[in-house]
C-alpha positions in Angstrom: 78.1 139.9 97.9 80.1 137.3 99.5 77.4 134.6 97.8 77.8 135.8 94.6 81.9 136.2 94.6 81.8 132.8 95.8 79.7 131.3 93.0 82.2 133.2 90.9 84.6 131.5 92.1 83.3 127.9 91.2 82.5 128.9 88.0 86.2 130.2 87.6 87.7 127.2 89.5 85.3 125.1 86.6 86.8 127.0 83.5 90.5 126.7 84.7 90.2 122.8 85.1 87.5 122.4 82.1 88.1 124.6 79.5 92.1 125.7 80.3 93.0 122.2 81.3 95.2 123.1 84.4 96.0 121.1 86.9 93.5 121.3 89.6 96.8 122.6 91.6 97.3 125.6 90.1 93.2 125.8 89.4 92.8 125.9 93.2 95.7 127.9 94.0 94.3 131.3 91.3 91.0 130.5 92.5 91.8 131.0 96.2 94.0 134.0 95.2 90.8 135.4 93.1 88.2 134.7 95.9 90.6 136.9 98.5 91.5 139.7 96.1 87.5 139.8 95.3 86.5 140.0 99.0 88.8 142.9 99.6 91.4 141.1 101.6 94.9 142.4 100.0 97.6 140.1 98.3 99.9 140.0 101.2 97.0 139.2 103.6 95.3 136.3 100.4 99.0 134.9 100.3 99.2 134.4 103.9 95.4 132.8 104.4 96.7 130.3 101.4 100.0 129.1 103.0 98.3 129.0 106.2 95.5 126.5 104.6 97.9 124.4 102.5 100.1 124.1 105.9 97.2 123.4 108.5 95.6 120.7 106.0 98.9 119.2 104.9 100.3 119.0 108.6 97.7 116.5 109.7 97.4 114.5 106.5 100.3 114.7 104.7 101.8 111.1 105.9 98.8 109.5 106.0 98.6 109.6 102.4 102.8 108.4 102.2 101.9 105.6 104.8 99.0 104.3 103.0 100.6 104.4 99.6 103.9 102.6 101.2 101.6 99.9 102.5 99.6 99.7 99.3 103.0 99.1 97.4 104.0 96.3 99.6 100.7 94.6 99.6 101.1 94.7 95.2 104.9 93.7 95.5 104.4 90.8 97.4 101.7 89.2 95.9 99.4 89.7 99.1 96.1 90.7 97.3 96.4 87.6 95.4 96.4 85.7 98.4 93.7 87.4 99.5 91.4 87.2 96.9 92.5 83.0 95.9 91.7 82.5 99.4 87.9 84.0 99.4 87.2 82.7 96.2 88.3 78.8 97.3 86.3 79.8 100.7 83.1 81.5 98.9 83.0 79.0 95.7 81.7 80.0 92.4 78.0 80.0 93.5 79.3 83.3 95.7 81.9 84.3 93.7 80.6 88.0 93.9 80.8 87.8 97.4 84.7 86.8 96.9 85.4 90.0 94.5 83.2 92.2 96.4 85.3 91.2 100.0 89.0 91.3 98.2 87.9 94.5 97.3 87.5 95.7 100.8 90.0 94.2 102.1 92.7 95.3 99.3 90.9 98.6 98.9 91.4 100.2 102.8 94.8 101.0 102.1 95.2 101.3 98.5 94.3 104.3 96.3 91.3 103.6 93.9 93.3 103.5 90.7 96.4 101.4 92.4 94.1 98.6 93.8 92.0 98.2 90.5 95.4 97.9 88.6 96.4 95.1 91.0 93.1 93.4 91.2 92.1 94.3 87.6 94.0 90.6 85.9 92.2 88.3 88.9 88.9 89.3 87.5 90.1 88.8 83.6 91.3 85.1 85.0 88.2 84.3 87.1 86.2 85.2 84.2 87.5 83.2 81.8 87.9 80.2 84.2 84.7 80.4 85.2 82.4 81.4 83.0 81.1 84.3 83.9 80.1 87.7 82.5 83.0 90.1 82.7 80.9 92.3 84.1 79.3 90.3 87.1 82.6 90.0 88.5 83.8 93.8 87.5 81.3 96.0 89.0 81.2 94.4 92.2 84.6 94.8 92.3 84.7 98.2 91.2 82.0 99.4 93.7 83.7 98.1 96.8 86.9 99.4 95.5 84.8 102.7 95.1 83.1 103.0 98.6 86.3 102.1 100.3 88.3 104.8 98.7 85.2 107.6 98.9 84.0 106.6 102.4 86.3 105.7 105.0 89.2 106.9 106.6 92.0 106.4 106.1 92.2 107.6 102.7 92.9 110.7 101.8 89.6 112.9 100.8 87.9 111.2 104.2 90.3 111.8 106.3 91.2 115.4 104.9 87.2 116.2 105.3 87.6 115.0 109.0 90.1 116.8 110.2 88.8 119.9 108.7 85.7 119.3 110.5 87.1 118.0 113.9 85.5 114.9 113.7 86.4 111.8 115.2 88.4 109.8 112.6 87.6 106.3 114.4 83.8 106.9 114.2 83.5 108.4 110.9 85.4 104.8 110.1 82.7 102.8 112.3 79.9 104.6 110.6 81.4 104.1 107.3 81.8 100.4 107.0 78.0 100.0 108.8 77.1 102.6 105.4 79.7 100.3 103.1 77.8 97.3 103.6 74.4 98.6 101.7 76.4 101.1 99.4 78.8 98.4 97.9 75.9 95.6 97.9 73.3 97.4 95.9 75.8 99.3 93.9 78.5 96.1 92.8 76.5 92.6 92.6 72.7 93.6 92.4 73.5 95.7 89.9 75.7 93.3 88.2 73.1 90.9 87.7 71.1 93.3 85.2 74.5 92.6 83.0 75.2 89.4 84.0 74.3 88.2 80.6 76.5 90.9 78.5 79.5 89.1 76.5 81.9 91.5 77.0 85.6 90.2 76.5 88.9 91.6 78.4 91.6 94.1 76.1 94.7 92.2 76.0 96.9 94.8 75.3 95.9 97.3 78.1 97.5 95.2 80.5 100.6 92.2 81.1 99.3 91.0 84.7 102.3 89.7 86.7 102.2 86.1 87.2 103.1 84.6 91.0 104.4 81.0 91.2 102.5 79.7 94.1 106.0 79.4 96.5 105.9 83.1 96.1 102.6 84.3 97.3 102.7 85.1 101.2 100.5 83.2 103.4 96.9 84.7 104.0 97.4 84.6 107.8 100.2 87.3 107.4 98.5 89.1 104.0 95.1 89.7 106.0 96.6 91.0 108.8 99.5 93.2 106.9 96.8 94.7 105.2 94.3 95.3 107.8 96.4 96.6 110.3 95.0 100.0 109.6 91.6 99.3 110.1 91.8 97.0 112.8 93.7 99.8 115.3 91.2 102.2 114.2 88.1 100.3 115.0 90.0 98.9 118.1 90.6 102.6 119.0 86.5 103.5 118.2 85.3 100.5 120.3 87.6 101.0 123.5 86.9 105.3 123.8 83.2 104.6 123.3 83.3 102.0 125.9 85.6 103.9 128.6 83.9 107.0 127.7 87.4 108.6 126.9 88.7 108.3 130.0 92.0 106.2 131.8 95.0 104.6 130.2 93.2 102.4 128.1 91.7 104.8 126.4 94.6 107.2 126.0 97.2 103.8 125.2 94.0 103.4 122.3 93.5 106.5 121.0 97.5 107.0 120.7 97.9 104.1 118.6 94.7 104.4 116.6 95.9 107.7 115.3 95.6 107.2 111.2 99.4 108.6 111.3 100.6 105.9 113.7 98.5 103.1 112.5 99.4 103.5 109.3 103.7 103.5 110.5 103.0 100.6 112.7 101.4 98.6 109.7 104.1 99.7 107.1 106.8 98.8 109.8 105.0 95.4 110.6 104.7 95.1 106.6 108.6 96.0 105.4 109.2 92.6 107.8 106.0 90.1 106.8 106.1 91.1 103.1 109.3 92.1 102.5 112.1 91.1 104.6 110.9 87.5 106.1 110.5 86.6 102.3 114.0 87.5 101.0 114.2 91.0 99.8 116.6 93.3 100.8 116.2 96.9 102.6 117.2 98.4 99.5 115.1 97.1 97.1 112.3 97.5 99.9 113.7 101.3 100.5 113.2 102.1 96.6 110.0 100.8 96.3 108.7 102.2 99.1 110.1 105.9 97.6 108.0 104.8 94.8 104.9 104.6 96.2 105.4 107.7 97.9 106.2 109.9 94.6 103.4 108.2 93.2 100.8 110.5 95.1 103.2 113.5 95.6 99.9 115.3 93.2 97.6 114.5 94.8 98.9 115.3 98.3 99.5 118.8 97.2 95.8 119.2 95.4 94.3 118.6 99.2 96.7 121.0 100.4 95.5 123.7 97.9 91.8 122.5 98.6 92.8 123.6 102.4 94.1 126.5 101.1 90.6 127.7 99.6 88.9 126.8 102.2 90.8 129.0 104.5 90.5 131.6 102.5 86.5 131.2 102.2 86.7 131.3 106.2 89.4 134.5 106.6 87.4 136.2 103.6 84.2 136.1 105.6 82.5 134.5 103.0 82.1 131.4 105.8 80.0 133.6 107.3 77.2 134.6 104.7 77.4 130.5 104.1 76.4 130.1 107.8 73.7 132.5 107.6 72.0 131.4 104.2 72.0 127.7 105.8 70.5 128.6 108.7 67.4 130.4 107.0 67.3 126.8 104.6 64.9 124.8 105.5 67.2 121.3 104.2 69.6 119.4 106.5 73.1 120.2 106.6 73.6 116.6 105.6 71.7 117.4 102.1 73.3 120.3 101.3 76.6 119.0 101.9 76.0 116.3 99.6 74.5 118.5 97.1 77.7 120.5 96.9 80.0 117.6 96.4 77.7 116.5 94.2 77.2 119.5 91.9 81.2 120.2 92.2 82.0 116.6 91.6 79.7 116.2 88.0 81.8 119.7 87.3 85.1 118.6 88.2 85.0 114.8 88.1 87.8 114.3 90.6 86.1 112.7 93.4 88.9 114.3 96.1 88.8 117.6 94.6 84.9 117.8 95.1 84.9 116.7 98.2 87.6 118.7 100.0 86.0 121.7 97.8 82.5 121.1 99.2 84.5 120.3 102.7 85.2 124.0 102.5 82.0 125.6 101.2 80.1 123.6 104.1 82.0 124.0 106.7 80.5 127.2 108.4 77.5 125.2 108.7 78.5 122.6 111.5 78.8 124.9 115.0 75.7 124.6 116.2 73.9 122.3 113.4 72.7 119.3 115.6 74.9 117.0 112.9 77.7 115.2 114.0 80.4 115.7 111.9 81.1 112.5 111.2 78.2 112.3 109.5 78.9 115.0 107.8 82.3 113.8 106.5 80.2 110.7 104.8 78.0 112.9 103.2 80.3 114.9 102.4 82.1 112.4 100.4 79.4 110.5 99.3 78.2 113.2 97.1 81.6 113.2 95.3 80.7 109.8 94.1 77.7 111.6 92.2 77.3 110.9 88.4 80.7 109.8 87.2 81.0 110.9 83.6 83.8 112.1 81.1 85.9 114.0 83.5 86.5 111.6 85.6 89.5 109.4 84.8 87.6 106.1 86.9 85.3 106.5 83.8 87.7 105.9 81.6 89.4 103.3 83.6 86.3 101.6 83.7 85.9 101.8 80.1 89.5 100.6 78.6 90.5 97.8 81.1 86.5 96.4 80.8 86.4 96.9 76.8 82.5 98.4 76.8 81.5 101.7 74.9 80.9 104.8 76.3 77.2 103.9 76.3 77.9 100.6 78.1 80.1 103.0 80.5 77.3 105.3 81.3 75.0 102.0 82.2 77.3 100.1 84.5 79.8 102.3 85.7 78.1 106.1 86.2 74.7 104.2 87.2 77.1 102.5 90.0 78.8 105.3 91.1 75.4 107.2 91.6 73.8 104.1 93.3 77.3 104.0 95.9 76.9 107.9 96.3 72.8 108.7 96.7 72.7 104.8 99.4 75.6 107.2 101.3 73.2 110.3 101.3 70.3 107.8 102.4 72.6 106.1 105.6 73.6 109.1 107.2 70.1 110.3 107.0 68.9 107.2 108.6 71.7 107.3 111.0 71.4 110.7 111.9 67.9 109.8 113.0 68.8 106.9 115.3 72.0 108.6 117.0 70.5 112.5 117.3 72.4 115.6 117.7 75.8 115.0 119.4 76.5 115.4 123.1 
């Protein structure tokens, strides 16, 4: 019975946010209250599971998100993904200009929301296209891929790190094995793929967007930009390296894992970046202090949709529904890494918010991991690579994709939903193969 009150539920949760139109806040929040109420668990007792989910899940992520949108605001501020991405390009040259995009995507895309970084970076690839010569499109999908990966795979953004803390996995390594799984996902999906459109003659909307222009004299230097931006990632994969070789043990490794936190790195690199991009070139605390808020309020949503995808995952778990989930995978005869993708998968071609599907499926799967032989970071990559799956109409990077690129809906389907599925089935693919090579955990 638990089963079918939770397929109930999905299809409920799908009519509030497809056919209603309500936020997927208030979708998750009548959908966690209907799942309880369903399972013979009474209001007082539903109300309590909720509050207790949206606490627990917001409590360990909740300035992660701030930090990295803080830090994504000064990198756009000051100009420091242009350097960036002036400086591959000059490095790369034309002949591996792909390379260029696909990198500044990386590099611009570990701390900055999906939509956020393709706004910033969204004007180099109009100039470098009509500079160079080349098809729109063989500089946009690459772009659009790493900037994909990056925001679906790997800590520290939010649906990643959300997934990982729900299943107790090690935030460091699901980073490490994300950016070995990046590498494949981003190549196959952004420039091979771009070459089958390489010739299309697609040309930029003009009125969609006013890039900001940056005199040369105020673009930070690309020593300070790279290392603003990838202080983040560098303390995390410091923090992986140094408990893998110390085995967890000493001062080292307790100085490491400290630091490596996603909540602290992310601090220390807004802290760094408030001086390197903001105050060392001339702006004031206030101005810095507003924008800053900015960035904040600016994922305020978002924040509180994980919170309420916490919340029904608690009350899958406190309804005994978890249970029934546990039982049924145990007697399937597919890896928990497949039917964890599958989930995100189906909820994400339903839902079309890539974070939504995945802290969803995060909370369907989640009785399935004492006891599975999967590490869970593995399981957080699958998890989120299936909410890549099949881009389409509901999903608001389609439309992104669509306006700022100038292509039809057809042209969408090709280019965009094709990449997104490539990015998403690679993921499914690496965590299988990486499964096999590292075993069951210790």
């Amino acid at each position: 019975m638990s089963l079918i009150i939770l397929g109930l539920s999905i299809v409920l949760l799908l009519f509030l946010i497809a056919r209603l139109k309500l936020s997927a806040l208030l979708a998750l929040v009548l959908t966690s209250f209907a799942v309880g109420v369903m399972n013979g668990m009474s209001a007082e007792a539903t109300l309590r599971s909720i509050l207790k989910g949206i606490g627990d899940t917001m409590g360990g992520l909740v300035l992660v998100i701030v930090f990295g949108a803080m830090l994504g605001k000064l990198i756009e501020d000051s100009g420091a993904a242009h350097t960036i991405s002036y400086a591959l390009i000059r490095l790369f040259g034309q002949r591996r200009i792909q390379l260029a995009v696909v990198l500044t995507g990386f590099i611009v895309g570990l701390p900055m929301m999906y939509n956020a970084s393709f706004l910033v970076l969204i004007p180099l690839i109009y100039t470098l296209s009509a500079t160079t010569g080349l098809s729109l499109m063989y500089l946009g999908i690459p772009l659009s891929s790493a900037l994909s990966v990056t925001h679906g795979y790997l800590p520290p953004h939010p649906a990643p790190t959300s997934i990982a803390l729900m299943f107790k996995a090690d935030v460091n390594l699901t980073l490490l094995y994300g950016l070995v799984l990046a590498v494949p996902a981003t190549l196959i999906g952004g420039p091979l793929l771009a070459r089958c459109f390489r010739n299309r003659k697609i040309m930029p909307p003009p009125e969609l967007y006013t890039p900001r222009e940056f005199r040369p004299e105020e673009l930070p230097g690309l020593g300070v930009s790279l290392f603003t931006t990838t202080i983040p990632v560098l303390l995390m994969l410091a923090g992986a390296v140094v408990t893998m070789a110390t085995s967890g043990n000493g001062a080292a490794a307790a100085a490491a894992k400290f630091v490596s936190e996603p909540n602290v790195a992310l601090l220390l690199a807004v802290l760094v970046g408030i001086y390197t991009l903001g105050l060392r070139r001339g702006r004031d605390m206030d101005s810095l202090m507003k924008s800053l808020g900015s960035g904040a309020s600016s994922v305020a949503m978002i924040t509180l949709i994980i919170g309420c995808g916490g919340a029904f995952k608690q009350v899958l778990l406190d309804s005994g529904t978890g249970d029934a989930i546990k039982s049924v995978a145990s007697q399937a005869n597919l890896s928990p890494l497949v039917l964890a993708w599958g989930t995100a998968a189906l909820l994400r071609v339903s839902l079309g918010s890539a974070t939504v599907a995945a802290i969803t499926a995060a909370g369907i799967v989640l009785p399935m991991i004492p006891g599975s032989g999967i590490r869970p970071e593995l399981l957080v990559i699958s998890t989120a690579a299936g909410s890549l799956m099949l881009s389409h109409f509901n999903d608001i990077g389609f439309w992104m994709f669509k306006e700022y690129y100038g292509v039809s809906v057809k042209e969408t389907f090709q280019m965009w939903t094709t990449m997104e599925t490539i990015v998403s089935v690679v993921g499914l693919l690496g965590v299988l193969a990486l499964h096999a090579v590292l075993g069951a955990p210790a």
